[in-house]
C-alpha positions in Angstrom: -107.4 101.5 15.4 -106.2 104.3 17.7 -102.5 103.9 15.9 -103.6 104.8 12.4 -104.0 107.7 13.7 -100.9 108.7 15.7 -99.2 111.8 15.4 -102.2 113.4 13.5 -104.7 116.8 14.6 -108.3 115.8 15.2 -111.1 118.1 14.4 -114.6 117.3 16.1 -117.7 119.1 15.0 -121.1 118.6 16.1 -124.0 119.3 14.5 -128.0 119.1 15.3 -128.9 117.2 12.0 -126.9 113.6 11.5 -128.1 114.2 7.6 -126.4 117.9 7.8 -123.1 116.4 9.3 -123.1 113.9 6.1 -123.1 117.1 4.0 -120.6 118.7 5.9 -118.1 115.9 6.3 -118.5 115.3 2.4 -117.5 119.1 1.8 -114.9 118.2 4.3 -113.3 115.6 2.5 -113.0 117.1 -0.7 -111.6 120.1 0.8 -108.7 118.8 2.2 -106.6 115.5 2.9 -108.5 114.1 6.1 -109.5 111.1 6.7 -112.7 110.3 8.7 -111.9 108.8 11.8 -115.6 108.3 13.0 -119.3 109.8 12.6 -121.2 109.1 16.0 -125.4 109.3 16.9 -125.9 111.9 19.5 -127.6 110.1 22.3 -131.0 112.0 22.9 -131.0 113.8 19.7 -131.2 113.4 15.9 -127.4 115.0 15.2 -124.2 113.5 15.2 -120.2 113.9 16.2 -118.1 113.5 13.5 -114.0 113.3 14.1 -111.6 113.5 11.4 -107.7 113.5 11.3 -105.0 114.8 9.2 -102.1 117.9 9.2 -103.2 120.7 11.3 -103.5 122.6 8.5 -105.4 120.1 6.6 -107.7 119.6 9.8 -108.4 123.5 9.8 -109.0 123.5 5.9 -111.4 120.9 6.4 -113.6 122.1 9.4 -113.9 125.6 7.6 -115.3 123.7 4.8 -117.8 121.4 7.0 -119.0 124.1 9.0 -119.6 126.3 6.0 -122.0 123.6 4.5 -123.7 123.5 7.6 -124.6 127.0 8.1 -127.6 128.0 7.7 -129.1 124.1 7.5 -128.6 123.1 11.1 -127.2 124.2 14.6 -124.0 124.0 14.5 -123.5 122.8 18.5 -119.7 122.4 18.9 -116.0 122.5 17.0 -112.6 122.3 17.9 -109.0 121.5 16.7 -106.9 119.6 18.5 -103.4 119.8 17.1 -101.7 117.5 19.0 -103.6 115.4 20.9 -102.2 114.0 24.1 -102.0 109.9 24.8 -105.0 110.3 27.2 -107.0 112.6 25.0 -106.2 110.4 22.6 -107.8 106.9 24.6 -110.6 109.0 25.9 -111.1 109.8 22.0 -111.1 105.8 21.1 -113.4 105.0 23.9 -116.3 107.1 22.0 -116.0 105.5 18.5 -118.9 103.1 18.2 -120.6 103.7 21.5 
């Protein structure tokens, strides 16, 4: 599954609500060519991780557009952008998906 994804920027964000981050990577989707790589259950809490790939600049687009959907509904806990992820990164990031 990892391959599909080679070459492409990852952007994470976590949110408090798993409903909320449903919202968000909707707006996400229809803001910019990514493609949703994952959407994960936060352990001890009712939120959730969701990881999507694309361009950089498409990655950016998108996460300005999730987190603005999620403002003011839930805590928004973390984001990021990875442009490049390395091979580890990479593994480390396929380990997650589905656990």
């Amino acid at each position: 599954m990892a391959e599909q994804y080679a070459g492409m920027a990852i952007g994470v964000f976590e949110l408090e609500s798993e409903c909320i981050c449903f919202v968000a990577l909707d707006a996400a989707a229809k803001a910019a060519d990514v493609k949703i790589q994952a959407v994960e259950r936060n352990r001890l809490g009712a939120g959730a991780c969701v990881k999507m790939r694309g361009t950089v600049s498409n990655v950016k687009a998108a996460m300005e557009a999730a987190l603005d959907a999620a403002a003011g509904r839930t805590k928004i806990v973390s984001h990021t952008v990875i442009a490049s992820p390395a091979e580890d990164t990479e593994t480390a990031i396929a380990m997650t998906i589905g656990k």
